[in-house]
Every structure is written in structure tokens, then in C-alpha cells.
C-alpha positions as CSV (number, residue, x, y, z in Angstrom):
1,X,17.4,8.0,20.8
2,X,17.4,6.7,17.0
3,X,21.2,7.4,15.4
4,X,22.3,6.6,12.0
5,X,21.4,2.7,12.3
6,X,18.0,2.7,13.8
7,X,17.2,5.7,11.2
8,X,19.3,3.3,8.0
9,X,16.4,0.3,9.0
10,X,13.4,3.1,9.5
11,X,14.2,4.6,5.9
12,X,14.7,0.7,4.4
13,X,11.6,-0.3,5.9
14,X,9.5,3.0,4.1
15,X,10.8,3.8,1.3
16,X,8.8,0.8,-0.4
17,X,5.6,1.5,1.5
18,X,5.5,5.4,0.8
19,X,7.8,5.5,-2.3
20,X,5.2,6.4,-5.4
21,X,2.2,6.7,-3.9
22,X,0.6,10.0,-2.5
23,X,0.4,11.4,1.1
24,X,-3.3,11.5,1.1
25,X,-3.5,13.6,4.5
26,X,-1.2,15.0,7.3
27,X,-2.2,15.3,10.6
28,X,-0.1,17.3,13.4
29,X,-1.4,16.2,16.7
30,X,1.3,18.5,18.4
31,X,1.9,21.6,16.7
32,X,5.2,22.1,19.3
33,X,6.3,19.3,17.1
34,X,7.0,21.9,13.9
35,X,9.9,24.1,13.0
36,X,10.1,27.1,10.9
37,X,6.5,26.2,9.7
38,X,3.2,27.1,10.6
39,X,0.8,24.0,11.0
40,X,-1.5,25.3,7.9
41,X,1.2,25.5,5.7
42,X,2.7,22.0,6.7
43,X,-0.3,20.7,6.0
44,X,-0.7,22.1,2.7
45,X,2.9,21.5,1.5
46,X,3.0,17.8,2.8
47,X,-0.9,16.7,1.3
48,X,-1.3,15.2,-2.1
49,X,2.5,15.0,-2.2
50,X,3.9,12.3,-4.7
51,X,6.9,10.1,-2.4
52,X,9.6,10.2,-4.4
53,X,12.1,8.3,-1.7
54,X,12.5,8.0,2.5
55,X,16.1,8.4,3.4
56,X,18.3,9.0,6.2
57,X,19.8,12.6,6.4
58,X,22.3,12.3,9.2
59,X,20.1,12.3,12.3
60,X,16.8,13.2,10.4
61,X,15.0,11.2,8.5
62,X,13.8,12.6,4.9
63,X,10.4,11.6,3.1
64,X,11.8,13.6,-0.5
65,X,8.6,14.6,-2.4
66,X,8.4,14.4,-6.1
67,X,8.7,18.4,-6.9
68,X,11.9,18.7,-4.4
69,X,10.2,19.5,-1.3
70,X,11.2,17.4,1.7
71,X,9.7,16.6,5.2
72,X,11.8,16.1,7.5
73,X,11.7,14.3,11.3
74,X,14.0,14.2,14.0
75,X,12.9,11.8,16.3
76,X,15.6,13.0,19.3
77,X,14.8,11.2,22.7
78,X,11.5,9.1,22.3
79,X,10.3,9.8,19.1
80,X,9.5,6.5,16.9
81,X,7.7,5.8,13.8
82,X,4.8,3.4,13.4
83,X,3.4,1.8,10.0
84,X,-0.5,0.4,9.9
85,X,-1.8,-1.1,6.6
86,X,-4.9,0.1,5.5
87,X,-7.9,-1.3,8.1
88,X,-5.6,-1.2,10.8
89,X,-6.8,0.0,14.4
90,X,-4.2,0.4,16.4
91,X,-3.7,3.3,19.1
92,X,-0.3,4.9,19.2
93,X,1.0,6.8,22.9
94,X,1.1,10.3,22.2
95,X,1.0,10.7,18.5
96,X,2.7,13.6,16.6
97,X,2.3,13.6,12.9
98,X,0.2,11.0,11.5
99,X,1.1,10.6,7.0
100,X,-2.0,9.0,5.5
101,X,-1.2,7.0,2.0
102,X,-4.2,7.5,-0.6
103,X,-5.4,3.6,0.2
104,X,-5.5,4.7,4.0
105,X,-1.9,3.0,5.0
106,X,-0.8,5.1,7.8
107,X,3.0,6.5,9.5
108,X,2.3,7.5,12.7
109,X,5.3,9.3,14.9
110,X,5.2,8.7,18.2
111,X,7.4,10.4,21.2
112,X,6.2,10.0,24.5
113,X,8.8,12.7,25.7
114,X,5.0,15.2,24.8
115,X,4.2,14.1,27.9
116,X,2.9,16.6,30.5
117,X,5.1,14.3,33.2
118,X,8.1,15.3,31.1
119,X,8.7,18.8,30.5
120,X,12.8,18.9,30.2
121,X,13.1,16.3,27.7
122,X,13.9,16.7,24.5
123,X,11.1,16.6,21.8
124,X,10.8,15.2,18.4
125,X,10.8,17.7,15.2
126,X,9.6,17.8,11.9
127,X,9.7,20.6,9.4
128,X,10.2,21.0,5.6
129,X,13.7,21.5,3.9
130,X,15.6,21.9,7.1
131,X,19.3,22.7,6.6
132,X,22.3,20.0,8.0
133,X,24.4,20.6,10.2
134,X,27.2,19.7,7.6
135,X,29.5,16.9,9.7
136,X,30.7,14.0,7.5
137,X,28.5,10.8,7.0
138,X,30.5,8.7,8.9
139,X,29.5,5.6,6.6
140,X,30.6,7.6,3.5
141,X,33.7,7.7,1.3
142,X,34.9,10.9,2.7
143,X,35.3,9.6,6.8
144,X,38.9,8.8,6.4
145,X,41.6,8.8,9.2
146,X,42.6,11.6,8.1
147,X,39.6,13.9,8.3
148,X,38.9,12.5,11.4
149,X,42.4,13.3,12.5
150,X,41.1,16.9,11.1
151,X,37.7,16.7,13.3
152,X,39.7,16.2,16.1
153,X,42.5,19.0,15.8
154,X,40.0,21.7,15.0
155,X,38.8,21.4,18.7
156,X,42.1,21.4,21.0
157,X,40.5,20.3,24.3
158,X,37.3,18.1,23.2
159,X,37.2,14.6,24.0
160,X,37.0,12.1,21.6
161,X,33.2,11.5,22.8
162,X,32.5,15.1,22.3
163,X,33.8,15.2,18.1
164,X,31.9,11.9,17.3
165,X,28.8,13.3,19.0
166,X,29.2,17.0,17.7
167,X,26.5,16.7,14.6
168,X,28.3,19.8,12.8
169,X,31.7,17.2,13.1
170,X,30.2,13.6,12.5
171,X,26.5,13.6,11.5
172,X,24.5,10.2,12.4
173,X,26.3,9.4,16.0
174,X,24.7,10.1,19.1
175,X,25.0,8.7,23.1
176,X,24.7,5.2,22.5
177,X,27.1,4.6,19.6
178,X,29.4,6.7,20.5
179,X,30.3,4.5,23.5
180,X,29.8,1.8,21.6
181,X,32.3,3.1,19.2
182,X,35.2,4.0,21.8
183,X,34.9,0.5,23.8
184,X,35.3,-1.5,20.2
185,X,38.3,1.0,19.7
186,X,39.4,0.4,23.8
187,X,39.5,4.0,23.7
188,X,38.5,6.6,27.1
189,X,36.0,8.2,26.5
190,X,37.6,11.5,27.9
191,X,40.9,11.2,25.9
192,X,41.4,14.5,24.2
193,X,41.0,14.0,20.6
194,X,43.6,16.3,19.5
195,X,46.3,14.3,21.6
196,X,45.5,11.2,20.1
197,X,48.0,8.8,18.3
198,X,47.4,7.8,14.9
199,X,46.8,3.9,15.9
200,X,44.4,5.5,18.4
201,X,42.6,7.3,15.6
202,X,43.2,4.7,13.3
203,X,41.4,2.2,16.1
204,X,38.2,4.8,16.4
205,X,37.9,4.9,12.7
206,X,37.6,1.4,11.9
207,X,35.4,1.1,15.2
208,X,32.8,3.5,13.6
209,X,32.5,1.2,10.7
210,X,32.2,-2.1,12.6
211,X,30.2,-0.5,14.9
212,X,27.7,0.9,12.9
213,X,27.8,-2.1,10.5
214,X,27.1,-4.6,13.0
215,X,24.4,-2.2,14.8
216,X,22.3,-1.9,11.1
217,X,22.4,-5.4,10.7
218,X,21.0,-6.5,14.2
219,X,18.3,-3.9,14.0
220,X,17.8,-5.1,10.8
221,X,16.6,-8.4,11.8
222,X,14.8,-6.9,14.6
223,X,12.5,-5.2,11.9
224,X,12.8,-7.4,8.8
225,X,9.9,-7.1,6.7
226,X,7.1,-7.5,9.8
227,X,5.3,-4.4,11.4
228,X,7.2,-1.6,11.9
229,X,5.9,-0.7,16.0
230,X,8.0,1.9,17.3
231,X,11.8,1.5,18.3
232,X,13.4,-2.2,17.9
233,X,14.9,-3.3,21.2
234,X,19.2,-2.1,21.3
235,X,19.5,-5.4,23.2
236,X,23.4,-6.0,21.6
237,X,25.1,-3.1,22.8
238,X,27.9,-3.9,25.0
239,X,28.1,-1.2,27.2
240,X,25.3,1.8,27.0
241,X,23.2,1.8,29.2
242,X,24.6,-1.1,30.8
243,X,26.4,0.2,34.3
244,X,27.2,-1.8,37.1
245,X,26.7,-4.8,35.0
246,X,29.9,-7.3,33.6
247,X,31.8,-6.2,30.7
248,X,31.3,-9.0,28.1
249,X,34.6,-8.4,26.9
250,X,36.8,-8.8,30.2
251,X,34.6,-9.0,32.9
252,X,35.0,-5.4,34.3
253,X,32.2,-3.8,36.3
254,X,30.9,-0.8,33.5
255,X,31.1,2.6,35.0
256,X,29.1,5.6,33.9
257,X,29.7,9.5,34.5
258,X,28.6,12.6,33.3
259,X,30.4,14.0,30.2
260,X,29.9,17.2,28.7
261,X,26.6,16.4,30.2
262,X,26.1,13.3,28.7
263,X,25.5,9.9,30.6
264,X,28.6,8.0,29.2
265,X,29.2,4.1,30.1
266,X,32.7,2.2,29.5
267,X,34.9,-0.3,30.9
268,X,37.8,0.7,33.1
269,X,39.7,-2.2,31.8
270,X,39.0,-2.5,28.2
271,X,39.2,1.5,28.1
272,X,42.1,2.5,30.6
């Protein structure tokens, strides 16, 4: 699933292909794929818009049109984004929304999660002018250890995974960083937040930062300024996705388990 870094590199990498020029055409190969808009009056709104800026909006990402209007995508699970200069032929799995640019450049989303083999699996999104969910941008000035000392008092039993997840707490941080986050910090993932110490806290807040940092910058060189082709390999994280394998830290066998219904991974060592 993109989070805040892998959404950071997607808006770096388009906002200098889409920003001032015009969405020539829009395309909705899967009208499942649209909220709170019908597929005619997507079309309408999004075609012969001027791009005024592509930017990350928490978890979405924003293509901002020059008279205010906004399209914004969620990618959730699968969804990725793919950029073809004009003359291109390339085919895409299971396109959603193709953006045309007036000289025939094309962003095409892809999620492979439309497949008919995968009914339970969350979908990508796009809409116009959604609303946020609110949480603090956890790379902004206002993600403090204090008002994540306040994040984690307003919900007495949550786990500290649970608040950095929750997207109307923390918006940007999903699964994957949020493990990342806790085994930088050497925190459990199921400590309750509210119980925490203020080194603990203080631990998980600079974690977040040199987490996400490091994260933006390796995906960053993943994409540089070549083809953008769908999600950049996560090949640096230390222990999503990484079960049963060593922990590069101490050497630990990484265990996962089910939290809050969430596939969590840490080190029983690093993160007692």
C-alpha cells in the first residue's frame, strides 16, 4: 500500500509533468473506482482542466486544478500510477483512470486488487474534493511530542500501532511504516499508548521522522527522474513483511500477528 513516502516521490515525480498543461481526456475504465461522483460528471469536471500542482494530501494524492477543483486518488492496496510520454505503447494490468495531457502524455492508475480473483480486497478511489480525515501531517510543524502524547490519551486502550495508523489521528501512516516506525523506536507494537512514558513517546516521535525521512529518500532513488512504472520496490524496510527472517538489528527471528486486524511484524528482542 503507498503511505506518505511512496505518495511524497509519486507527487515529486508529476507535478513537473502535469503541472501547466491541460488534462486533454479522462478515462474511467472502472466506474467502482469513483466516489460521491457519477462517471459523466467526473469526466466533465476533470477534462480540459489547467494542472495547477500534484500533491500529497495525507493518504491521497491531489492533482489541484487551476479554478480550485481537485481530483483526488487513493491508491489503498494495489493501486499505482504509471507515466507514458507521448508515443508510448505500453499496456498497464487492470487500468482505472487513465489522465491524457494535451500532447498525448498519459497517467494511468493501475490496481490489480479490480480483479475478479479478488473480491475482499480493498480498492483504489478517486473522486473530486474529497474531505480529510483531519489527523496531523506527521512531517509537519504541528507533530510534536506533545500532541502525540495528546493522540495517544484521547484513546485509553489503543495501542500505539492503532493511533499512528488511525488516519483521523496521524494522516500519511499506514501497515508498513508503522512497524517500521515502532522497531526504530524499540517500541511493542501492542503497548497501550496512553501508558506510555515520555522517553517512550519521545522515542516514537523522532522514529516517525527518521523513518519517514529515510523511507522518501530510498524510494526517491528508486524513481529518480526515469519512468515512473507502478510501485518502486520497499526492499529497505527492516521488518514488514519480513517474518521468520533475521532481524538486521540483533539477529532475532521477526514475528508477526494479527493486530486490530492488521498483519503486524517486529522483533521480540529489539521490541520487548
Amino acid at each position: 500500500m503507498a503511505e506518505l513516502p511512496e505518495l511524497t516521490v509519486y507527487a515529486e515525480a508529476l507535478a513537473p509533468r502535469l503541472a501547466g498543461h491541460r488534462l486533454d481526456a479522462a478515462t474511467v475504465h472502472e466506474a467502482r473506482a469513483l466516489r460521491g461522483v457519477t462517471e459523466e460528471a467526473y469526466v466533465s469536471a476533470v477534462r480540459g482542466g489547467l494542472v495547477a500542482d500534484v500533491a500529497r494530501r495525507g493518504k491521497t494524492l491531489a492533482i489541484e486544478l487551476d479554478g480550485g477543483s481537485r481530483v483526488d486518488v487513493h491508491l489503498m492496496l494495489g493501486g499505482a500510477p504509471f507515466w507514458f510520454e507521448p508515443g508510448e505503447a505500453v499496456s498497464v494490468p487492470l487500468p482505472v483512470l487513465t489522465l491524457a495531457r494535451e500532447d498525448g502524455a498519459r497517467l494511468v492508475f493501475s490496481d490489480e486488487s479490480f480483479d475478479l480473483l479478488k473480491p475482499g480486497e480493498a480498492k483504489m478511489w478517486t473522486g473530486l474534493d474529497r474531505r480529510g480525515r483531519g489527523g496531523l501531517d506527521p512531517t509537519g510543524p504541528g507533530f510534536t511530542p506533545a500532541a502525540l502524547r495528546t493522540l495517544c490519551a484521547r484513546n485509553k486502550l489503543w495501542p500505539i500501532k492503532t493511533v499512528l495508523c488511525d488516519q483521523r489521528l496521524i494522516a500519511g501512516l499506514g501497515n508498513a511504516y508503522a512497524d517500521e516506525i515502532l522497531w526504530e523506536a524499540r517500541i511493542k507494537p501492542r503497548r497501550t499508548a496512553s501508558l506510555m512514558s515520555e522517553e517512550e513517546l519521545a522515542r516514537v516521535h523522532a522514529a516517525t521522522g527518521v523513518t519517514l525521512a529515510a523511507a522518501t529518500d530510498a524510494l526517491r532513488a528508486r524513481v529518480g527522474a526515469g519512468p515512473l512504472r507502478g510501485e518502486p520496490k520497499r526492499d529497505f524496510l527492516h521488518v514488514h513483511h519480513r517474518a521468520r527472517k533475521r532481524c538486521p538489528r540483533c539477529g532475532t527471528t521477526i514475528q508477526v500477528e494479527s493486530l486490530r486486524d492488521r498483519s503486524t511484524y517486529w522483533c521480540p528482542s529489539c521490541q520487548p
